[in-house]
GUSELO-226347 format. One record per atom (N, C-alpha, C): residue number from 1; atom name; x, y, z. Coordinates in steps of 0.2 Angstrom, whole numbers, plus 2048, in hexadecimal, padded with zeros to 3 digits. Example, Ala and Ser with C-alpha at 12.3 -4.5 7.8 and 13.67 -1.06 7.14 Angstrom:
BEGIN
@i->1, at->N, x->842, y->7E4, z->827
@i->1, at->CA, x->83E, y->7EA, z->827
@i->1, at->C, x->842, y->7F0, z->827
@i->2, at->N, x->840, y->7F5, z->823
@i->2, at->CA, x->844, y->7FB, z->824
@i->2, at->C, x->840, y->800, z->827
***
This chain:
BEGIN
@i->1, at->N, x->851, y->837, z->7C1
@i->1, at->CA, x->858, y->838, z->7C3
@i->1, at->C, x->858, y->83C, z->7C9
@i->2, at->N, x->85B, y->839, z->7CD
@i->2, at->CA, x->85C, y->83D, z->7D4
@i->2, at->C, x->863, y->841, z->7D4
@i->3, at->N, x->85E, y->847, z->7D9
@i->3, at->CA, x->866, y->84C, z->7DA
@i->3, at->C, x->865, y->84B, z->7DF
@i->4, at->N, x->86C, y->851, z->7E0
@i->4, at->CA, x->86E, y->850, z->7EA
@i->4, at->C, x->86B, y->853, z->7EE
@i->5, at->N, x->866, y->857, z->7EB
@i->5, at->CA, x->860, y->85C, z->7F0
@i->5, at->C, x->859, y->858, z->7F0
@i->6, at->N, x->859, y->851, z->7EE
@i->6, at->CA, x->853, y->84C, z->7EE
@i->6, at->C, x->851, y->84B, z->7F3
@i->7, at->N, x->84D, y->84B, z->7F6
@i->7, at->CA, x->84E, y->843, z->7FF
@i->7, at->C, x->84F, y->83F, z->7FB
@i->8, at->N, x->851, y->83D, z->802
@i->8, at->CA, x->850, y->834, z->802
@i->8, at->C, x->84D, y->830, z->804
@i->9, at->N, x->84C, y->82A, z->802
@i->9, at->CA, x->845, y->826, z->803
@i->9, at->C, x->843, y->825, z->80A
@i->10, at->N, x->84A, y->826, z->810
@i->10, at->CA, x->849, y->826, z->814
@i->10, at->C, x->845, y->82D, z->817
@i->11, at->N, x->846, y->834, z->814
@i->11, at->CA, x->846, y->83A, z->818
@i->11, at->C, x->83E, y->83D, z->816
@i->12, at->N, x->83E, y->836, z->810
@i->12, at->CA, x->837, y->839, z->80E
@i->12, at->C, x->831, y->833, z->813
@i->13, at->N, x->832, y->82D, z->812
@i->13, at->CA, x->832, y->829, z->819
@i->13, at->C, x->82F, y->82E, z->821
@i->14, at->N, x->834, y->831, z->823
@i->14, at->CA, x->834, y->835, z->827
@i->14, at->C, x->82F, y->83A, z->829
@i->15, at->N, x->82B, y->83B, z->823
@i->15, at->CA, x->828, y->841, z->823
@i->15, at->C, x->823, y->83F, z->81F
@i->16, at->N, x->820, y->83B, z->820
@i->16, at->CA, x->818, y->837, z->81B
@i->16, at->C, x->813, y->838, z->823
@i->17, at->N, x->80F, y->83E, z->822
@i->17, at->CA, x->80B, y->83F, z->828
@i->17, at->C, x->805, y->838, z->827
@i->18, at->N, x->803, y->836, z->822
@i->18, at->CA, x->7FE, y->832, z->820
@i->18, at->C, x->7FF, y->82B, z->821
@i->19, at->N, x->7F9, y->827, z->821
@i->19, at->CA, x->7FB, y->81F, z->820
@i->19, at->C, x->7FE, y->81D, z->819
@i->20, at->N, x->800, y->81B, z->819
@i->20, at->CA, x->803, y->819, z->813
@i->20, at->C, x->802, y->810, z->811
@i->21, at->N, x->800, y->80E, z->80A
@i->21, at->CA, x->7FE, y->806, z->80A
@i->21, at->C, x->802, y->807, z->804
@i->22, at->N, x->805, y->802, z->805
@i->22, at->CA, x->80C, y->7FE, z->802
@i->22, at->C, x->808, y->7F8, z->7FF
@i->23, at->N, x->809, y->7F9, z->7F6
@i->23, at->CA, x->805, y->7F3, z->7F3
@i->23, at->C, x->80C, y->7EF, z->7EE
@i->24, at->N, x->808, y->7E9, z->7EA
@i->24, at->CA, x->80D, y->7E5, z->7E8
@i->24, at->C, x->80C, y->7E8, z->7E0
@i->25, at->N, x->812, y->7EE, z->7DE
@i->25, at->CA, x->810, y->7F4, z->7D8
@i->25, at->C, x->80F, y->7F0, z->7D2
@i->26, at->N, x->811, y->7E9, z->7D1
@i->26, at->CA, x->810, y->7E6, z->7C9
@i->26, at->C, x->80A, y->7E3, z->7CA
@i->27, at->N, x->806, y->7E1, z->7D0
@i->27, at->CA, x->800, y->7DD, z->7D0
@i->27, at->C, x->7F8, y->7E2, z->7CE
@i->28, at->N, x->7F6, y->7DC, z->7C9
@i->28, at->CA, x->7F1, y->7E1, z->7C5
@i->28, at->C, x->7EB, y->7E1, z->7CE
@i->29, at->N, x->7EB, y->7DD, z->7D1
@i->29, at->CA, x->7E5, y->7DF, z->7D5
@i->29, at->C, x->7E8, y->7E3, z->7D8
@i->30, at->N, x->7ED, y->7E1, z->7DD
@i->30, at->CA, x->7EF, y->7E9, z->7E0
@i->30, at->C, x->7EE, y->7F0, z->7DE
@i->31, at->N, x->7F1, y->7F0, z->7D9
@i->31, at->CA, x->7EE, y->7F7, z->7D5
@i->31, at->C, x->7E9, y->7F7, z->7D5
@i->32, at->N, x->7E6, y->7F4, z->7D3
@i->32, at->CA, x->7DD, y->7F5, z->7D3
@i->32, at->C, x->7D9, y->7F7, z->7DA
@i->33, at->N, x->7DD, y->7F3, z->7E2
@i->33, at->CA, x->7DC, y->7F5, z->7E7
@i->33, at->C, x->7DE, y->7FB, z->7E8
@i->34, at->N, x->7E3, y->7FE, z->7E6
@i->34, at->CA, x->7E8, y->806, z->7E7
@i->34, at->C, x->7E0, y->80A, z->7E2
@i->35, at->N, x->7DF, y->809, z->7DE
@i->35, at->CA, x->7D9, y->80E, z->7D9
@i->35, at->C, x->7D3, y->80C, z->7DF
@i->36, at->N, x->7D1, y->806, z->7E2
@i->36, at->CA, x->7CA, y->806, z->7E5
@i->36, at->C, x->7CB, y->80C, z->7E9
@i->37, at->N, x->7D1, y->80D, z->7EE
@i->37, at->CA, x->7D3, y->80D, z->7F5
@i->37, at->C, x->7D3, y->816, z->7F4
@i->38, at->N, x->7D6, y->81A, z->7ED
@i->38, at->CA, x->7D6, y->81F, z->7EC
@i->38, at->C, x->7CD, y->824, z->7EB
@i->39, at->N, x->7CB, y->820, z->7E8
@i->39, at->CA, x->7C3, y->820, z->7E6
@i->39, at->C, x->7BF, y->821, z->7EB
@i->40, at->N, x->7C2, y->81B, z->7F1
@i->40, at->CA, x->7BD, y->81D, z->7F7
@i->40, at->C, x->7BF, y->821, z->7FE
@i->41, at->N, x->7C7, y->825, z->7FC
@i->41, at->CA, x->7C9, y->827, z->801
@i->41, at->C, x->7C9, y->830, z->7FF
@i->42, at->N, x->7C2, y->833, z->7FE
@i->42, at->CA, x->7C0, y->839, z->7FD
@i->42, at->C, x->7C5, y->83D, z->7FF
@i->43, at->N, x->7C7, y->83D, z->805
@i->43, at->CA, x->7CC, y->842, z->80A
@i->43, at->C, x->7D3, y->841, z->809
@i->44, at->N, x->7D4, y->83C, z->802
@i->44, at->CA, x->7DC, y->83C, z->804
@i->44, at->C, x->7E1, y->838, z->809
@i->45, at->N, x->7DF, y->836, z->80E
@i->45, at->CA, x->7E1, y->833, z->812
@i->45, at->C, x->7EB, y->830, z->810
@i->46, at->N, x->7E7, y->82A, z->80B
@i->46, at->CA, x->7ED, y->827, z->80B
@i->46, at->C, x->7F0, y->82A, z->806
@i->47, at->N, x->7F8, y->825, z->806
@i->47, at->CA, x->7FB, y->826, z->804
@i->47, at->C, x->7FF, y->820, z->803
@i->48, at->N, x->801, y->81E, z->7FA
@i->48, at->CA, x->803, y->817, z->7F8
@i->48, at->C, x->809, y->817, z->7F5
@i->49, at->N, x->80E, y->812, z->7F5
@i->49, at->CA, x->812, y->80F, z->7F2
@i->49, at->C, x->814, y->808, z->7F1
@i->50, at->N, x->817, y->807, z->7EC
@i->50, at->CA, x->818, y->801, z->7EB
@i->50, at->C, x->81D, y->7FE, z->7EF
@i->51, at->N, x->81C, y->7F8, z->7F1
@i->51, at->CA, x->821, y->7F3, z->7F7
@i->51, at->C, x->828, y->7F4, z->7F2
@i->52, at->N, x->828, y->7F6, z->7EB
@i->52, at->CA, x->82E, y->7F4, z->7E8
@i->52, at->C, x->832, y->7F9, z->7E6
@i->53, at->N, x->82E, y->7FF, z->7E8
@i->53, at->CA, x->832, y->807, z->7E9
@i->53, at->C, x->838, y->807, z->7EE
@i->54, at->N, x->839, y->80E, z->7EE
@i->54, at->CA, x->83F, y->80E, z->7F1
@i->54, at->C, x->83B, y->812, z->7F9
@i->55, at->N, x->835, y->815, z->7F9
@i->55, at->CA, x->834, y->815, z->801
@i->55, at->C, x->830, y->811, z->803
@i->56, at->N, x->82D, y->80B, z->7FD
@i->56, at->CA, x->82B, y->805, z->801
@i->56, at->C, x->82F, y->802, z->804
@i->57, at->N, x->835, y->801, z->802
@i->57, at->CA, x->83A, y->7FE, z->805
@i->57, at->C, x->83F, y->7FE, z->80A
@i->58, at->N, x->83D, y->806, z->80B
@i->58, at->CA, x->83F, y->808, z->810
@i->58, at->C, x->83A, y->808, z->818
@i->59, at->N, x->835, y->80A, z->817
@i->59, at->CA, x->82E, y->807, z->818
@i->59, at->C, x->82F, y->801, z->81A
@i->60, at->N, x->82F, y->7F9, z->817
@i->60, at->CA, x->832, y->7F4, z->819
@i->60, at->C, x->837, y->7F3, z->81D
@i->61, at->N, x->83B, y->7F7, z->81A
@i->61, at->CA, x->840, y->7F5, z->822
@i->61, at->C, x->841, y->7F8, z->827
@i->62, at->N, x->83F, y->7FF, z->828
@i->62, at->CA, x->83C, y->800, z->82E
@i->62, at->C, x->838, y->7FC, z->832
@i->63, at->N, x->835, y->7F7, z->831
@i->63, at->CA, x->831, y->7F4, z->834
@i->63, at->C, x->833, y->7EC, z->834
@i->64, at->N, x->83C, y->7ED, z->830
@i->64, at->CA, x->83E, y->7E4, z->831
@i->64, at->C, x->836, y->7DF, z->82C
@i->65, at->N, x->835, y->7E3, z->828
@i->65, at->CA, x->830, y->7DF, z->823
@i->65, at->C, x->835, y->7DB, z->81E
@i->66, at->N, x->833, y->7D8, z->81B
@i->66, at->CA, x->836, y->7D5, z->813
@i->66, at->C, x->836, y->7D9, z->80F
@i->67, at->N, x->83C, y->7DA, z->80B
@i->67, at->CA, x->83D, y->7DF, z->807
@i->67, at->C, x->83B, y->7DA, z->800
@i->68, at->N, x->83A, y->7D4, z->7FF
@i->68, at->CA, x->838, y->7D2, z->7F8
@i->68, at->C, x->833, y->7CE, z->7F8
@i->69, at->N, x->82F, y->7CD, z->7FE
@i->69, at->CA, x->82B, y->7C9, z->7FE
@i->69, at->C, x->826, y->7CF, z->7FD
@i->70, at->N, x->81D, y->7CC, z->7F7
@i->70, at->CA, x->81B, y->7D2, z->7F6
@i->70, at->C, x->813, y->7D1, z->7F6
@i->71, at->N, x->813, y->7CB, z->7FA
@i->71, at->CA, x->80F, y->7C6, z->7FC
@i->71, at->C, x->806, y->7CC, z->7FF
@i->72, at->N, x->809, y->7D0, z->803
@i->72, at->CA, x->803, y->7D5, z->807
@i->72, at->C, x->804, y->7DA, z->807
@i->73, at->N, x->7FE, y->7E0, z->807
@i->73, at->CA, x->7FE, y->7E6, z->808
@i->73, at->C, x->801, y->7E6, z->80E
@i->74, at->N, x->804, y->7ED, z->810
@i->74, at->CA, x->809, y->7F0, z->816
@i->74, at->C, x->805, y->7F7, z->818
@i->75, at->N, x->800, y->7F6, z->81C
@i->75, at->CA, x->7FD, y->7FD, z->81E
@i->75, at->C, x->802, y->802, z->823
@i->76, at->N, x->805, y->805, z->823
@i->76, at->CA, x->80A, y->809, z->826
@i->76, at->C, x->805, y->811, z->82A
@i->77, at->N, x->805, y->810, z->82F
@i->77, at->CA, x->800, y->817, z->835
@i->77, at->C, x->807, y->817, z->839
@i->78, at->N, x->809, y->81D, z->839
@i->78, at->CA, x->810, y->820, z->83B
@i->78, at->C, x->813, y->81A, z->83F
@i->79, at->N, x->814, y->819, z->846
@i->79, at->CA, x->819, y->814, z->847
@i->79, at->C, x->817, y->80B, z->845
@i->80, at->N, x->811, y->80A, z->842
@i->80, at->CA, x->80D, y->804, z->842
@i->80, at->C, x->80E, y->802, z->83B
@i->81, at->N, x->80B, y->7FA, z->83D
@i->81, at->CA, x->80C, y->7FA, z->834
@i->81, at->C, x->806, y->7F2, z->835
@i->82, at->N, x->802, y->7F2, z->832
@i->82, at->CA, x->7FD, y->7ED, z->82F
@i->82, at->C, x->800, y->7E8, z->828
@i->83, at->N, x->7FF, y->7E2, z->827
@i->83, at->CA, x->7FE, y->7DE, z->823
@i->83, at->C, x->7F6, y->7DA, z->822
@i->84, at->N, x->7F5, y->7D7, z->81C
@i->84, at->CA, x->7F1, y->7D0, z->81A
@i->84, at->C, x->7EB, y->7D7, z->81A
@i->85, at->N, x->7E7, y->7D1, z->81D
@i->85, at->CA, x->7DF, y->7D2, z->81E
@i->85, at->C, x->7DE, y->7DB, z->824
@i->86, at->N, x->7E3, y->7D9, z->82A
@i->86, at->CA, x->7E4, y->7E1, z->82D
@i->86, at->C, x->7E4, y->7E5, z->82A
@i->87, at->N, x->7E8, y->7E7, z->825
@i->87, at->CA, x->7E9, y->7EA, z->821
@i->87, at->C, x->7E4, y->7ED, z->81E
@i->88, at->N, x->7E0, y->7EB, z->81A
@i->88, at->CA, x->7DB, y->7E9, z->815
@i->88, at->C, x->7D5, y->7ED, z->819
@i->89, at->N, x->7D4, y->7E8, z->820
@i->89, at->CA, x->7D0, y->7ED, z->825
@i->89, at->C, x->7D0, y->7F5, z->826
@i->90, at->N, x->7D8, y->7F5, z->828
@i->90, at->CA, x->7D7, y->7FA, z->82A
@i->90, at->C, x->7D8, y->800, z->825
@i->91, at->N, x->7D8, y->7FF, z->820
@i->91, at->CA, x->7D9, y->805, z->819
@i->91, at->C, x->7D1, y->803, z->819
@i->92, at->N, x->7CB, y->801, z->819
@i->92, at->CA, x->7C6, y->7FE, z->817
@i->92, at->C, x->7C0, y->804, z->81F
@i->93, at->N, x->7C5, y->805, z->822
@i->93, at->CA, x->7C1, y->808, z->829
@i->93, at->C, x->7C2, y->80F, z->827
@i->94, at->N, x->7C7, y->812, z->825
@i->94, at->CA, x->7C7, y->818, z->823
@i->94, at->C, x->7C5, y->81A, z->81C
@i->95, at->N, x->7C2, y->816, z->819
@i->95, at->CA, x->7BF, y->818, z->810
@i->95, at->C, x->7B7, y->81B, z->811
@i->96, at->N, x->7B5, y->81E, z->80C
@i->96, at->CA, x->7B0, y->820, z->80C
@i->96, at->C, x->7AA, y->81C, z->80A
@i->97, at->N, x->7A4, y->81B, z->80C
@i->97, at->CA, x->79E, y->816, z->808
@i->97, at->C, x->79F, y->812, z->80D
@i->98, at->N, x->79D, y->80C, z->80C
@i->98, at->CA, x->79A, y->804, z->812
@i->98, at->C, x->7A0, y->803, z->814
@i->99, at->N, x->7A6, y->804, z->80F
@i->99, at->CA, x->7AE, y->7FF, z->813
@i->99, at->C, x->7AF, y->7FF, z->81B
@i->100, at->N, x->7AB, y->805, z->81E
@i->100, at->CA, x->7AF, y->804, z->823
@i->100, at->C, x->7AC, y->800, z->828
@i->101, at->N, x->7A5, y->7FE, z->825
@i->101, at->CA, x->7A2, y->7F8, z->829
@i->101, at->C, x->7A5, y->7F1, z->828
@i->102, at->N, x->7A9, y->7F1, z->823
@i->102, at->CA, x->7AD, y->7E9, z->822
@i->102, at->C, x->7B3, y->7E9, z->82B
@i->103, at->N, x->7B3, y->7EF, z->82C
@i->103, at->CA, x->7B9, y->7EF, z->833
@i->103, at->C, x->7B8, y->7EB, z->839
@i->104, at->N, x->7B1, y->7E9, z->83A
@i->104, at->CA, x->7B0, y->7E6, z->841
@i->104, at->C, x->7B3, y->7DE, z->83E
@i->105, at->N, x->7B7, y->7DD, z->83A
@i->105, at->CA, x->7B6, y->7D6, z->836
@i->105, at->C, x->7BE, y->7D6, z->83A
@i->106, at->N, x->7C3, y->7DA, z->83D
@i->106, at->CA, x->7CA, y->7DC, z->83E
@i->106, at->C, x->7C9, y->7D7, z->845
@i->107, at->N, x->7C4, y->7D8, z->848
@i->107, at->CA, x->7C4, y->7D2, z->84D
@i->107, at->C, x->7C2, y->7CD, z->850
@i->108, at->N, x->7C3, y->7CB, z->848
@i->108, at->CA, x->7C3, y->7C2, z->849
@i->108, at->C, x->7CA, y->7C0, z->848
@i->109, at->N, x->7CD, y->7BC, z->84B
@i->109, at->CA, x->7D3, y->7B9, z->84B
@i->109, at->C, x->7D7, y->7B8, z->843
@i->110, at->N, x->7DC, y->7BB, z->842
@i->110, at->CA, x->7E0, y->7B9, z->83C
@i->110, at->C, x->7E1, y->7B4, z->838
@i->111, at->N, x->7DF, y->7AF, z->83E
@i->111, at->CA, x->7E3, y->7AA, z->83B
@i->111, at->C, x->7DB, y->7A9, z->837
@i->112, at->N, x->7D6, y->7AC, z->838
@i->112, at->CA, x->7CD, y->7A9, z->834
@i->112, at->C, x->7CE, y->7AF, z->82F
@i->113, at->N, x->7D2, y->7B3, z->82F
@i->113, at->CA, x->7D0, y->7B9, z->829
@i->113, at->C, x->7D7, y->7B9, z->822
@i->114, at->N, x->7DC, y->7B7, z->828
@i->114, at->CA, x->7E4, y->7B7, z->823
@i->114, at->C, x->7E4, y->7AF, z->81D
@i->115, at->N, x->7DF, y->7AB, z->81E
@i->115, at->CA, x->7DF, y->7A5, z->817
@i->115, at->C, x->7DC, y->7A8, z->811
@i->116, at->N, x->7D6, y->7AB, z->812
@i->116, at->CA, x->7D6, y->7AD, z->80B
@i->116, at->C, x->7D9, y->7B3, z->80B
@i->117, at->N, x->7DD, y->7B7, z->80D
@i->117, at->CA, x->7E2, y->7BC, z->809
@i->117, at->C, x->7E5, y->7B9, z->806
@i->118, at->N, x->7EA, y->7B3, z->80B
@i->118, at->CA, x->7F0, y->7B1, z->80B
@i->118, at->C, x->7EE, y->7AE, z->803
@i->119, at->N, x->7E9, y->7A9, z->801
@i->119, at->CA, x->7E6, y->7A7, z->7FA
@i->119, at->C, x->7E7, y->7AB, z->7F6
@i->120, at->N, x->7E2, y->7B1, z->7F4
@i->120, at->CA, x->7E3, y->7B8, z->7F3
@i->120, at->C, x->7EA, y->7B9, z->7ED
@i->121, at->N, x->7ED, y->7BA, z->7F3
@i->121, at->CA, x->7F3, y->7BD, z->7F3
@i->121, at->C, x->7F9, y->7B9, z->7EE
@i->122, at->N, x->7F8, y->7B1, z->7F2
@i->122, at->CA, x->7FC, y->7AC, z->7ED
@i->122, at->C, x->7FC, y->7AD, z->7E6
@i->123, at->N, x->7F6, y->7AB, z->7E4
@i->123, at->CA, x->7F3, y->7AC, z->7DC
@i->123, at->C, x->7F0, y->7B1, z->7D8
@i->124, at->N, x->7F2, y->7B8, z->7DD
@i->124, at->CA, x->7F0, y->7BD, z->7DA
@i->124, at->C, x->7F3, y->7BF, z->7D3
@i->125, at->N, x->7FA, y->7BD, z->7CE
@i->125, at->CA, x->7FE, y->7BC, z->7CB
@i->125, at->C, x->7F8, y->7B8, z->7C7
@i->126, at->N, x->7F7, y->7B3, z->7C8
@i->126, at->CA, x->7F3, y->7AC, z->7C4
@i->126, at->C, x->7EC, y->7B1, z->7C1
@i->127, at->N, x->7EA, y->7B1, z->7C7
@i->127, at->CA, x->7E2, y->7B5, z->7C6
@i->127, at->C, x->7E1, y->7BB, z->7C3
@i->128, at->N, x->7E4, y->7BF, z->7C3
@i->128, at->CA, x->7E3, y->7C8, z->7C3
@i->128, at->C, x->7E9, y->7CA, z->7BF
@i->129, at->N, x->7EE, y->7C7, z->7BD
@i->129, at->CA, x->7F4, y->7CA, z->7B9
@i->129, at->C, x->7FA, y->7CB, z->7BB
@i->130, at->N, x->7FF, y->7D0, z->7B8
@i->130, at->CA, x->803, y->7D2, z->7BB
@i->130, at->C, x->806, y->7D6, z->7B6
@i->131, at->N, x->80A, y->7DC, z->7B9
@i->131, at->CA, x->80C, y->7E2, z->7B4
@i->131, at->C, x->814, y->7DF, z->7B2
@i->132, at->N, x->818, y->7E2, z->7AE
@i->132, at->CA, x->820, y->7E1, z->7AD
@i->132, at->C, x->823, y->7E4, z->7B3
@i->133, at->N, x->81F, y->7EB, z->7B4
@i->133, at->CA, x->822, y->7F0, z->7BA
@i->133, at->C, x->81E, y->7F5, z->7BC
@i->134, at->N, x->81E, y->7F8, z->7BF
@i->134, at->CA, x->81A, y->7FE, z->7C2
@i->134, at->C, x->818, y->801, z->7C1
@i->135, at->N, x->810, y->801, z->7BE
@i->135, at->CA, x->80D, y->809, z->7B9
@i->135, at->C, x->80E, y->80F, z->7BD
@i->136, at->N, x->80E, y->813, z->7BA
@i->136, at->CA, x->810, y->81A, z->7BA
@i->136, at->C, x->807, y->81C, z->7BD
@i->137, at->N, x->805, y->820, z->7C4
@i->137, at->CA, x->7FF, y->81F, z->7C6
@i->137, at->C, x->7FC, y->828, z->7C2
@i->138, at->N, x->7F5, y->824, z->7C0
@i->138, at->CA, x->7F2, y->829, z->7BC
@i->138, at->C, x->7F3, y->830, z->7BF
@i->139, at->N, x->7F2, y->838, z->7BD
@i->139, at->CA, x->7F3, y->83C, z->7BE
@i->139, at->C, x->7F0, y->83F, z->7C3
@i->140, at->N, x->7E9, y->83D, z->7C3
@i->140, at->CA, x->7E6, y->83F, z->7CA
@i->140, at->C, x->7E7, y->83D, z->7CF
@i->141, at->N, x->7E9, y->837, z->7D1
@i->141, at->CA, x->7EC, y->833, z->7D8
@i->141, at->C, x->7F3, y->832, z->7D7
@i->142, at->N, x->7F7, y->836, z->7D4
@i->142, at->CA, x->7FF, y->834, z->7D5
@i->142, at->C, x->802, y->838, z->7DA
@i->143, at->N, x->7FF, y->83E, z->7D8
@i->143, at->CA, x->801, y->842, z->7E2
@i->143, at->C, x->801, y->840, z->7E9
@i->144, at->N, x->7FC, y->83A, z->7E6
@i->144, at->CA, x->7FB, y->837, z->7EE
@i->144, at->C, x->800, y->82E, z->7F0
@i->145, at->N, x->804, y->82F, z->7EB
@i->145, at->CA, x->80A, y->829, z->7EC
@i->145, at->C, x->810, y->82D, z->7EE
@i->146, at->N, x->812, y->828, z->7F4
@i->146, at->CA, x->818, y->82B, z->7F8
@i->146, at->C, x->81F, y->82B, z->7F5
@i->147, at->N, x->81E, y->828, z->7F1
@i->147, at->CA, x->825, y->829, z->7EB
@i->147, at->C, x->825, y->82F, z->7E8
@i->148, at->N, x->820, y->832, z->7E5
@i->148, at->CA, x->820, y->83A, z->7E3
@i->148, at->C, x->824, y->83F, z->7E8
@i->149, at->N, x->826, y->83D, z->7EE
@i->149, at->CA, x->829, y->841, z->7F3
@i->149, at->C, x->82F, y->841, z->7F0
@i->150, at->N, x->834, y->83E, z->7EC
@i->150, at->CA, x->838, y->83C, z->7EA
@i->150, at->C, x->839, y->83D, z->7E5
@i->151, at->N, x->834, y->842, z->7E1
@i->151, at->CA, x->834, y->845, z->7DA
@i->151, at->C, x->832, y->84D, z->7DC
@i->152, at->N, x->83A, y->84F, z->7DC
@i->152, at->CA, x->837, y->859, z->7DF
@i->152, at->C, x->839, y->85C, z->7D5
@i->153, at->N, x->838, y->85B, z->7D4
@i->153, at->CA, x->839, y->85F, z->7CA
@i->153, at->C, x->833, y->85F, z->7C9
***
């Protein structure tokens, strides 16, 4: 329930000092990427939400993205914003362990790294599942979803 002393999606937007990676909330792999991405990001770095929240959304359109298409991760670093495979890199350069070695891979052209996301992505539904709606994120990593900004009770 929202009151009138809440933010709003925008005001909490405004003030997300962190990256923020925007996943697709009903899809089982995503999720599973959101757990890998916490696991290896000792320092907290990021910060998630789902593309189908109300500060993904917003998130989104700041940036003139698609509000229902839910196709890519959206790496969000204050006025920038990453999709597909970039994305993936660049959460992948900041993790902890070998990931960050996967990064010099950001320099080969998109159009050689974005087909098999683009596959990925398609039949990630097919292959890996999919939820009714948005799990509620376990208790040790829910602090670190930007939608909590948005829950002051």
């Amino acid at each position: 329930m929202t009151r009138p002393d809440d933010p709003s999606p925008a005001e909490v937007a405004d003030n997300l000092d962190n990256p923020v990676l925007l996943f697709d909330g009903v899809c089982n792999l995503c999720n599973a990427a959101v757990r890998f991405a916490v696991r290896f990001d000792e320092s907290g770095t990021f910060r998630f939400a789902p593309l189908q929240s109300d500060i993904g959304q917003e998130l989104l359109s700041r940036f003139d993205l698609p509000t229902e298409d839910f196709d890519s991760f959206v790496l969000v670093e204050g006025d920038d914003y990453y999709t597909r495979s970039t994305a993936v890199l660049r959460v992948c350069r900041r993790l902890d362990g070998p990931w960050p070695l996967l990064y010099p891979l950001v320099y080969l052209p998109e159009r050689l790294r974005d087909p098999a996301y683009t596959f990925v992505a398609e039949h990630r539904y097919r292959l890996f599942g999919k939820k009714d709606e948005c799990p509620i994120p376990e208790p040790e990593i829910r602090e670190r979803f930007a939608e909590r900004a948005l829950d002051t009770s």
